[in-house]
N, C-alpha and C positions, 0 to 999 in steps of 0.2 A: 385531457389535461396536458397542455405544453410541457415543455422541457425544464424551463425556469418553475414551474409551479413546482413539478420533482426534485428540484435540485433546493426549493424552498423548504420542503416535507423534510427531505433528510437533514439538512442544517439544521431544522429545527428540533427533529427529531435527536441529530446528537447531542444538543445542547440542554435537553430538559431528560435523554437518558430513560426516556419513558414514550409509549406510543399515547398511550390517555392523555398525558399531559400537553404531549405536541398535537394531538386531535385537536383538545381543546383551545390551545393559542391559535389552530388555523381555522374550527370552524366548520371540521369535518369529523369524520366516525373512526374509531381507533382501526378499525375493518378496513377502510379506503387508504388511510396510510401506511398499515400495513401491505397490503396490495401495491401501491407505488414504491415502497421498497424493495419489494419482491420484483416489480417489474424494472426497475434499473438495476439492481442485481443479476436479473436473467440477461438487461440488455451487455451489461458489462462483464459478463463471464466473470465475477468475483466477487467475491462474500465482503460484504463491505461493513454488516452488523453482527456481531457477539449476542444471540438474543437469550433472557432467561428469562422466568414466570413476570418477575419484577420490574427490571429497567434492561438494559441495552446498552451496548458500548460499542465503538468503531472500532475493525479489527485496524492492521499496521496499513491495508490499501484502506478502509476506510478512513482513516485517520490522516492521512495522505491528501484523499479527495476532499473529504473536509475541507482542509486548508482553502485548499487552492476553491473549493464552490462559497463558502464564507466571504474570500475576498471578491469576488464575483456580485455575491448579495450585495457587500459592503458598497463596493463600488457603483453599483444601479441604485439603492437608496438615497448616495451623496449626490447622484444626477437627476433624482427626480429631485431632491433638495434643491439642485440651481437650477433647474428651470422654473421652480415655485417662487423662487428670490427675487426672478425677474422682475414680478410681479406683484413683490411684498415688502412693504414699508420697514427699515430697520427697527429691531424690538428684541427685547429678552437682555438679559445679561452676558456682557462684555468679562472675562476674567485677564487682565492685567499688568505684566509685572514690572517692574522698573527701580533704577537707584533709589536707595531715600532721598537726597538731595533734587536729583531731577522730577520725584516723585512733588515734592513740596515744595518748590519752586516754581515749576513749567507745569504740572499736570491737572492740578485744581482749578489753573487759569480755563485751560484746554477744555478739563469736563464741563465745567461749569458752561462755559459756551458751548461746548456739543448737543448737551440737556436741554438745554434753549428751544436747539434746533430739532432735536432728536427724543422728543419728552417719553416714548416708548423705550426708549434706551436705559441700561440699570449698568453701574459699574462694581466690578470685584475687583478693586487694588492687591496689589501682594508688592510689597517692596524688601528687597533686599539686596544686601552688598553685593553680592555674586552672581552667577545666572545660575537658573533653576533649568530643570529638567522640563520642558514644554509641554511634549508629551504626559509622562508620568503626573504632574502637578498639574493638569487640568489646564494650561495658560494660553488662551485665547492669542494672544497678542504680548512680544516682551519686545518695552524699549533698551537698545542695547545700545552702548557708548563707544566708538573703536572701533578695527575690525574684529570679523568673525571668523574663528577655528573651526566652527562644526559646516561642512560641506550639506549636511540635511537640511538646514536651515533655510529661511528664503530671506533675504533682506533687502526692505524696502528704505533707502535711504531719505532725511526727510529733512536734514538744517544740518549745521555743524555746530559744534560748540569750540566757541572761541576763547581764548582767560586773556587775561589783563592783568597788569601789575596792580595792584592800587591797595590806597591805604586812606584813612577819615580827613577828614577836614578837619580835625581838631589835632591829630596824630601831627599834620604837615606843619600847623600851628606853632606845635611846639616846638619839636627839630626841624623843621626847614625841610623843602622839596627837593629830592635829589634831581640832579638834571643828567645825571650820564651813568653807567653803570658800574663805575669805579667808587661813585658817592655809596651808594648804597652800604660798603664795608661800615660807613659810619651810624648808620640806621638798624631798628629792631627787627628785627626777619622772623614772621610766622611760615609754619609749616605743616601741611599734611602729611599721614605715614598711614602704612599698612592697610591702605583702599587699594586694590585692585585696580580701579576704575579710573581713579586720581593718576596714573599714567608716572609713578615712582621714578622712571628713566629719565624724563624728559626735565623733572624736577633738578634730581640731580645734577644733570648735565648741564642744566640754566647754572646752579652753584657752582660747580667749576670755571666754566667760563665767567663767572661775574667776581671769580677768586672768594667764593663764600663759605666754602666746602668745608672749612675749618672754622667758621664764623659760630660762635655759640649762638644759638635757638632761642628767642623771647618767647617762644611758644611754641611744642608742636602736642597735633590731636591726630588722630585716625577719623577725624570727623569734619565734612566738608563746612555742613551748616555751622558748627560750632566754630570752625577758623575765620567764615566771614563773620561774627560776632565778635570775635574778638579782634577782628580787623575793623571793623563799624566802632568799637567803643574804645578806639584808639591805641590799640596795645601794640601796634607795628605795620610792616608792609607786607603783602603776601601777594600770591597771585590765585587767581579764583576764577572759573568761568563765568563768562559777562553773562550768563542767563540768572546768574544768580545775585549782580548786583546794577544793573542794568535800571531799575529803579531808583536806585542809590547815588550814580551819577550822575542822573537827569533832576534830580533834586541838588546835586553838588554837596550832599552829604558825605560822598566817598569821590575820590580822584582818581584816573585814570594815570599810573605813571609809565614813564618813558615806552611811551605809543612805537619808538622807532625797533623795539624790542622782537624778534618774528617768534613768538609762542605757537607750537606746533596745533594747529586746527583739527579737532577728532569728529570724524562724521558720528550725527546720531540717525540710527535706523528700526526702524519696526520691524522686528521677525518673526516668523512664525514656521513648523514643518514644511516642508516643501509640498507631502503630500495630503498636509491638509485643505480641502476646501474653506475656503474665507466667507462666510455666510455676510449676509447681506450687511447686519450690524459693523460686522469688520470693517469691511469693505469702505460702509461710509465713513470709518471713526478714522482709518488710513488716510483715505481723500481729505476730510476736513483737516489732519494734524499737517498735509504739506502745503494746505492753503494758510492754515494760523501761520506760520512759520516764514511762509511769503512773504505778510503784513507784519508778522513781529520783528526780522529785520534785526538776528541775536548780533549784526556784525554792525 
């Protein structure tokens, strides 16, 4: 019996805490795993099992060894995993996560044509305001907006998301189109709060320089989707990422205002652990979201 095969015995054997029960998951007689314990114990000069009539436990070296032979397994499992990938059509479930707003604008587009392509493919959305824990929350794949704080992370950059002034064709109707950004003092000004994502600095900062910062609010939400609603059914001007009205002003139902305005550009990116392996599904749903992105053309 090789090395790996003993170093498989006692992983197992610490994790089920019983030699019967780890016999049984390998396949072999409680007699032969005791025996290969006994003989890496001899080969290592060190008591590595606690043993009673009942279960077993790692003394502080074995507990030690553990570790470090676990990650060892870990890591040979994840490699016969990619060499298997090579050779295997993406499948099984994708888990998800992403803004509400990006989620229900951009992502339905995306699945929908991925599913197309990829009819083995099953998706698990999670959307929320904040980012989740990758790790701990199970998440495949999180589209994140910005840059990223966490150094573990791996980010695959994939479009930018661009915003735009604009306001309804009914809106401009009524008050008139501002042409400069002095005009706009005289115009209803919608606004976003307390999103994270929404980039609160850059808001600001457009308000001051436009002298708006004291201007009363026709409206403000903590809710992306709900501020272009209320910007589409004419209740002011606001500024909103063009992935989310992009539709709106190829119909001419919503205007694009004062284009010469530079609204600061946030990359969006696909992250995941750094030390995770990207299984085959990934893999593709990565490749396809920075070919969609080509073709959609958010600028």
């Amino acid at each position: 019996m090789g090395r790996l095969d003993t170093l498989q015995i006692f992983t197992t054997v610490v994790k089920t805490s019983n030699f019967t029960n780890a016999a049984s998951q390998l396949g072999l007689t409680p007699s032969a795993v005791s025996k290969q314990i006994s003989f890496l114990e001899d080969r290592m000069g060190v008591r590595l099992l606690n043993r009673t009539t009942r279960s077993v436990s790692p003394t502080e070296a074995g507990q030690l060894f553990f570790n470090r032979c676990n990650k060892i397994m870990e890591d040979l499992e994840e490699a016969e995993h990619m060499v298997r990938d090579l050779e295997t059509t993406p499948k099984g479930t994708i888990r998800i996560s992403a803004t509400p707003t990006f989620g229900r604008s951009m992502l339905m587009k995306i699945f929908a044509q991925f599913a197309r392509e990829y009819p083995q493919v099953n998706f698990d959305l999670c959307l929320a305001d904040k980012s989740l824990d990758l790790v701990r929350d199970g998440i495949d794949l999180a589209i994140h907006l910005g840059s990223l704080q966490d150094s573990r992370l791996v980010a695959r950059p994939v479009a930018k998301q661009l915003v735009a002034l604009t306001a309804s064709k009914d809106y401009l109707a009524r008050h008139g189109t501002p042409t400069s950004i002095d005009q706009l003092k005289e115009h209803q000004m919608l606004m976003v709060s307390g999103i994270d994502y929404a980039e609160p600095r850059w808001i600001k900062r457009f308000l001051k320089d436009a002298g708006l910062q004291d201007k009363e609010r026709r409206f403000v939400v903590n809710d992306l989707d709900t501020l272009c609603e209320a910007c589409f059914n004419g209740m002011g001007i606001t500024a909103l990422p063009l992935y989310m009205i992009k539709e709106h002003l190829q119909t001419g139902k919503m205007v694009q205002l004062l284009p010469q305005i530079p609204f600061p550009a946030r990359t969006i990116h696909v992250i995941y652990p750094e030390n995770r392996y990207l299984s085959a599904k990934s893999r593709a749903f990565i490749d396809f979201m920075l070919d969609y992105f080509k073709q959609y053309q958010l600028n």
